[in-house]
ZAMARGU-4260 file (C-alpha; in steps of 0.2 Angstrom, whole numbers, plus 5000, padded with zeros to 4 digits):
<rodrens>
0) 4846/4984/5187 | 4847/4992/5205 | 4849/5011/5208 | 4860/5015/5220 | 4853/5028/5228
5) 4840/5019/5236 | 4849/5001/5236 | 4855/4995/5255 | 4872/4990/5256 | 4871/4987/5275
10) 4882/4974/5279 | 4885/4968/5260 | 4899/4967/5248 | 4900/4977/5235 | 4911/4973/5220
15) 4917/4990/5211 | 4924/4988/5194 | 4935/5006/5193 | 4947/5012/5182 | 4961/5014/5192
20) 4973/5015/5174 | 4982/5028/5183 | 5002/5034/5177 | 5015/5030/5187 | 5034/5039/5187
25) 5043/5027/5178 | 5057/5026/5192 | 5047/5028/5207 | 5031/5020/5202 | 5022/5034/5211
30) 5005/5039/5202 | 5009/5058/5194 | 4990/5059/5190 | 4975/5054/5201 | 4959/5061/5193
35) 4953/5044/5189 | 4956/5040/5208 | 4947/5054/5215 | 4932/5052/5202 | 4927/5034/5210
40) 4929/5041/5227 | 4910/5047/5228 | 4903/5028/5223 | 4915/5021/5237 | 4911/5032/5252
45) 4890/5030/5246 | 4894/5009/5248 | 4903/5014/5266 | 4893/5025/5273 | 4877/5014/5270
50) 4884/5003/5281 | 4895/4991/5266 | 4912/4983/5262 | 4921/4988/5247 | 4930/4976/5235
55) 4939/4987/5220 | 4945/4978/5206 | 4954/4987/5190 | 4966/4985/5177 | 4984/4994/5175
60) 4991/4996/5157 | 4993/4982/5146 | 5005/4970/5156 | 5014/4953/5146 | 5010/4938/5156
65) 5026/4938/5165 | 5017/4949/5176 | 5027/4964/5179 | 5030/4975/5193 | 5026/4992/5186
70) 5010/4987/5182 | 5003/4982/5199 | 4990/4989/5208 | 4999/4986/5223 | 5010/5002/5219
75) 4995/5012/5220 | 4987/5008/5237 | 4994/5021/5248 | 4990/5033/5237 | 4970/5028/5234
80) 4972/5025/5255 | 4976/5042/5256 | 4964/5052/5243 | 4950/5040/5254 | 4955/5044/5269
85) 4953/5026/5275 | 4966/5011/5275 | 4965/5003/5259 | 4970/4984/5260 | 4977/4973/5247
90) 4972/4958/5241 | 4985/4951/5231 | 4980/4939/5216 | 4962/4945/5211 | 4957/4924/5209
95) 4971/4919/5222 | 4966/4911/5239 | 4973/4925/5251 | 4960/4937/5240 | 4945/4928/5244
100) 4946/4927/5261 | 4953/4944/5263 | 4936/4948/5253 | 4925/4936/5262 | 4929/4942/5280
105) 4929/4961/5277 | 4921/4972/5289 | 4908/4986/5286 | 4917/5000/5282 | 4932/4991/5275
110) 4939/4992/5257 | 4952/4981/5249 | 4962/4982/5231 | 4963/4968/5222 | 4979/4964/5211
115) 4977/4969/5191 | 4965/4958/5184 | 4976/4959/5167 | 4990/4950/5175 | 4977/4935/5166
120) 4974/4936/5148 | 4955/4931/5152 | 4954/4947/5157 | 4953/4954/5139 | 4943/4940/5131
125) 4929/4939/5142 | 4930/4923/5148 | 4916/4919/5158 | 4924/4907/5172 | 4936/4920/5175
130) 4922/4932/5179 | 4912/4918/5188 | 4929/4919/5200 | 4927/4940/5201 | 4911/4940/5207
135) 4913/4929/5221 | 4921/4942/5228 | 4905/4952/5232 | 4886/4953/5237 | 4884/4967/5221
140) 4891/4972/5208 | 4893/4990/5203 | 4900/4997/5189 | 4910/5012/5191 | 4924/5011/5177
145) 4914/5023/5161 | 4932/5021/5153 | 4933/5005/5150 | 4915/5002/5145 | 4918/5000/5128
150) 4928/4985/5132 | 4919/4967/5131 | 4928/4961/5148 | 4929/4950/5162 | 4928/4963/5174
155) 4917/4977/5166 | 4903/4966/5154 | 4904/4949/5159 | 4904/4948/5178 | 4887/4957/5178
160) 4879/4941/5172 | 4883/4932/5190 | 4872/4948/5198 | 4856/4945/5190 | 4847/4955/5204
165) 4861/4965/5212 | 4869/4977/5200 | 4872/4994/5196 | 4879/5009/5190 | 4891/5018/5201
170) 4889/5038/5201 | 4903/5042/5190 | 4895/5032/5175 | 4880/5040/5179 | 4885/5054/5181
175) 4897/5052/5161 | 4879/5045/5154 | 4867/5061/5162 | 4882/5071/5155 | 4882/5066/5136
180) 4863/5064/5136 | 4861/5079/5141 | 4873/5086/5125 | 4864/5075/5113 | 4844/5078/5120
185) 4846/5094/5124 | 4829/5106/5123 | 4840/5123/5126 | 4847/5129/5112 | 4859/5135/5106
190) 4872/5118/5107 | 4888/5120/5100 | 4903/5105/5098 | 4921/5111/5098 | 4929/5096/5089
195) 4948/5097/5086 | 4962/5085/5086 | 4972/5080/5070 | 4962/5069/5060 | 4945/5070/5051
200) 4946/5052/5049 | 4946/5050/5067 | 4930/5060/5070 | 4920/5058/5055 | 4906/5047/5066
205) 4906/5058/5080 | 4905/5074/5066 | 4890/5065/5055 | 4880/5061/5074 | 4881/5081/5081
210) 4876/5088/5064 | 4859/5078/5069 | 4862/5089/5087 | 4871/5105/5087 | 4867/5124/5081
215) 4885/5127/5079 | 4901/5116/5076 | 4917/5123/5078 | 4932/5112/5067 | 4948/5116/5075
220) 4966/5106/5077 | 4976/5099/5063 | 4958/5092/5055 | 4954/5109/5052 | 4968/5111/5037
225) 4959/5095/5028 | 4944/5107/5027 | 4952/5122/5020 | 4960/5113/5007 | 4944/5105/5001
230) 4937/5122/4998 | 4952/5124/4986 | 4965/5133/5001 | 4983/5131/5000 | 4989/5124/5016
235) 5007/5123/5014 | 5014/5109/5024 | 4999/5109/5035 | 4994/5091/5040 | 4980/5086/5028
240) 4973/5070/5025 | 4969/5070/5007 | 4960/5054/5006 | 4946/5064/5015 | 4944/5078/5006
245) 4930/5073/4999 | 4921/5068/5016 | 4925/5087/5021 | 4916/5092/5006 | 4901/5083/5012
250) 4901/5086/5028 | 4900/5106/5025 | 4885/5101/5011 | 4876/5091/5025 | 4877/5106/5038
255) 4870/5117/5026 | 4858/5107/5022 | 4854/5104/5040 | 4853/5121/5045 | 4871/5119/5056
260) 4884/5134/5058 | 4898/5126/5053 | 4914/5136/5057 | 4930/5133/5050 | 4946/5144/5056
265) 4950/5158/5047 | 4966/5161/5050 | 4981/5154/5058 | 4997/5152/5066 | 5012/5145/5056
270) 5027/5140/5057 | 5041/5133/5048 | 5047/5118/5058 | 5039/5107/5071 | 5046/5116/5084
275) 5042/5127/5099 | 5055/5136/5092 | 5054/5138/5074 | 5048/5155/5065 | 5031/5157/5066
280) 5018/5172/5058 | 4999/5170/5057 | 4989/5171/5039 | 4974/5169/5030 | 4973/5148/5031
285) 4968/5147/5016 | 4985/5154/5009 | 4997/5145/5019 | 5018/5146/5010 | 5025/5132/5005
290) 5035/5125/5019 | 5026/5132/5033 | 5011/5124/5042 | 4999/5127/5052 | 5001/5123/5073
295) 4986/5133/5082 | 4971/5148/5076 | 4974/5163/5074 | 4968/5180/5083 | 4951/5183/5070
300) 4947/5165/5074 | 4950/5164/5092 | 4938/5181/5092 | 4925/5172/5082 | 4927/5156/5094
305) 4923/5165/5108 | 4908/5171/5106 | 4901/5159/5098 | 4904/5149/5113 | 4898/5162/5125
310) 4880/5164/5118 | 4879/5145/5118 | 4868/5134/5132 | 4874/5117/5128 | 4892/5116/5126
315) 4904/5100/5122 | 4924/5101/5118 | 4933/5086/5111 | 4949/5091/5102 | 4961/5106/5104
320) 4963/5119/5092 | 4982/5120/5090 | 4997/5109/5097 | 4994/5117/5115 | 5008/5105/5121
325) 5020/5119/5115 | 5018/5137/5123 | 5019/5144/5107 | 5005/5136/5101 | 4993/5135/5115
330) 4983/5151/5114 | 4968/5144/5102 | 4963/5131/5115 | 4968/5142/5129 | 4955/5155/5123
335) 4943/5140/5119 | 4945/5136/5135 | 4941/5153/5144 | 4927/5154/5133 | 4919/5139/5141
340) 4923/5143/5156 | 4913/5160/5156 | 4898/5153/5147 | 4899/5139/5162 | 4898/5155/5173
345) 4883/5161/5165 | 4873/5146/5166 | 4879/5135/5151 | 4880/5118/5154 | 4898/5114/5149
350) 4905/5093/5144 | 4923/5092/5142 | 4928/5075/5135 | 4940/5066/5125 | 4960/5063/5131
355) 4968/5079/5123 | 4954/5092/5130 | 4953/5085/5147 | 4972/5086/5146 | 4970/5103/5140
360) 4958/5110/5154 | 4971/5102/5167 | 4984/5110/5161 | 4977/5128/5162 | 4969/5123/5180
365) 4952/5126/5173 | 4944/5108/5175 | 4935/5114/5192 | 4926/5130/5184 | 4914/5119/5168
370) 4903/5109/5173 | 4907/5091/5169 | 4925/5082/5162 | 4922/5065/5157 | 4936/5052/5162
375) 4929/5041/5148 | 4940/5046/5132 | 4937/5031/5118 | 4920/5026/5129 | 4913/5045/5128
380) 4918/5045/5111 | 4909/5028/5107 | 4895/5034/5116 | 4894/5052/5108 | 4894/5040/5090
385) 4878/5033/5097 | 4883/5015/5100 | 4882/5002/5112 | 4893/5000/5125 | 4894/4983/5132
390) 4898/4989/5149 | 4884/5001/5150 | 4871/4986/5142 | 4876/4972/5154 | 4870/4983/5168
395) 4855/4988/5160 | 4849/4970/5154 | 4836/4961/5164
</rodrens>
């Protein structure tokens, strides 16, 4: 494994696996969100300006074999030329002949897109002569893509094996794997998790790892009505997964036991409909009417939240506390939000991750002001769980 701030790219190719899997307006094919764009920038101007040629290659959504239009990277390469700031070719067919010898005659300095390497169904089994094809395409291989390292592919596992002595991780995945190791090693205290998001089921690996970690852990979101009722709460029409109640139970028991702060809301916004709309009123959550549920936290919470949060050094937020999508509903993670944000300020280390936080922190134009917001979503989570992701390992393997 190389490092690649000390590895000379002077006058080689470099292979960049990225995660380009950007949205697109579904009628002008545009790309409405670049963040994972701009996140591999970094990596490609490093390879550049040492005097390299880059060769991208990525996926885009999960396109049929009939290969359709809205799925290729072709309709994203204005845009990546233009975050760059450097003419951006394309390649065309990621195995075809025009590829190759657009890769094999690029220039210092020059950086070419290859089509979706999911236009192939080897792609996503891992075939390995399929990733023999990739590689050809560069000197060194770097790994950029920490979203899709969870993934056994072609383009993000099994490439690296054709680079024995010439491979590496880009800065973003070094920067997602400082980021979480930091969260999980951490020797200042105290560390709290904010972990929302509607199921307990979803989280329960993630929930049983942090107890080992954190001082404090903050239950928020839809899972947070699962753990009122298994402390005998009524929670109305509050979703609840009763086939965890149990696991709630044990959970609280083992942060107990563990010395954890476990905070569960204490009160909370209803409402009687689903609805941006609907009546709402805010109670005890633990005494919830009977055709109203529960959307967001309420003030005592949000109160409670907050400073815990800001007397915390280590801080990491996966979930939201309510359905923020609705502006009724938004306040809880709003103020979790702000929270982080001023404990950021007073030298906290702050790691937002997981699809409905970052979502979150973009929304309220807060993403610039903590100090880290992972791109990796199922990989981050994977990795917080403490398991191995393939993508990280092939790098790392002699």
């Amino acid at each position: 494994m190389q490092n690649i701030h000390t590895y000379d790219f002077s006058n080689k190719r470099a292979l960049i696996r990225v995660d380009f899997n950007v949205p697109l307006n579904k009628e002008t094919l545009a790309v409405t969100d670049d963040t994972r764009i701009r996140a591999a920038i970094p990596t490609i101007k490093k390879v550049i300006e040492n005097g390299g040629s880059v060769v991208l290659i990525s996926h885009l959504g999960r396109p049929s074999m009939d290969r359709e239009l809205r799925f290729s990277l072709s309709n994203i390469v204005d845009h990546v030329s233009k975050v760059l700031g450097t003419n951006v070719k394309f390649g065309g067919d990621c195995i075809g002949k025009e590829g190759f010898e657009m890769s094999e005659n690029l220039k210092p300095g020059e950086v070419m897109l290859l089509e979706n390497v999911r236009y192939y169904k080897q792609e996503t089994t891992g075939t390995e002569e399929f990733a023999k094809q990739l590689s050809q395409h560069g000197d060194v291989f770097v790994n950029d893509a920490f979203g899709t390292a969870h993934r056994a592919h072609a383009s993000t596992t099994v490439v690296a094996k054709f680079f024995p002595n010439d491979k590496m991780f880009g800065l973003l995945i070094e920067g997602e794997i400082v980021s979480v190791d930091k969260v999980l090693n951490s020797k200042e205290k105290p560390v709290t998790a904010i972990v929302g998001g509607a199921k307990v089921s979803s989280k329960i690996t993630i929930i049983e790892r942090l107890l080992d970690t954190v001082d404090n852990l903050i239950v928020g979101g839809g899972m947070a009505y699962t753990f009122a009722k298994s402390q005998g709460g009524k929670v109305g029409n509050s979703l609840v997964e009763d086939d965890y109640l149990d696991v709630a139970k044990k959970i609280i028991t083992e942060a107990k036991l563990k010395g954890v702060n476990l905070y569960i809301p204490v009160d909370t916004i209803i409402a009687d409909d689903f609805s941006n709309d609907a009546n709402i009123s805010e109670v005890d959550i633990n005494k919830i009417p009977d055709g109203w549920m529960g959307l967001d936290v309420g003030k005592q919470t949000m109160l409670d939240c907050t400073e815990i949060i800001k007397n915390s050094k280590i801080i990491l937020w996966n979930g939201p506390m309510g359905v923020f999508e609705m502006s009724n509903f938004q306040a809880g993670t709003k103020s979790v939000a702000d929270a982080i944000v001023e404990a950021t300020g007073n030298n906290a280390f702050s790691l937002i991750g997981g699809g409905d936080s970052v979502a979150a922190i973009n929304k309220f134009n807060l993403s610039d002001k903590v100090s880290y917001v992972s791109t990796g979503g199922g990989a981050m989570l994977e990795y917080l769980e403490g398991k191995e992701l393939p993508g990280i390992k092939a790098i790392k393997e002699a």
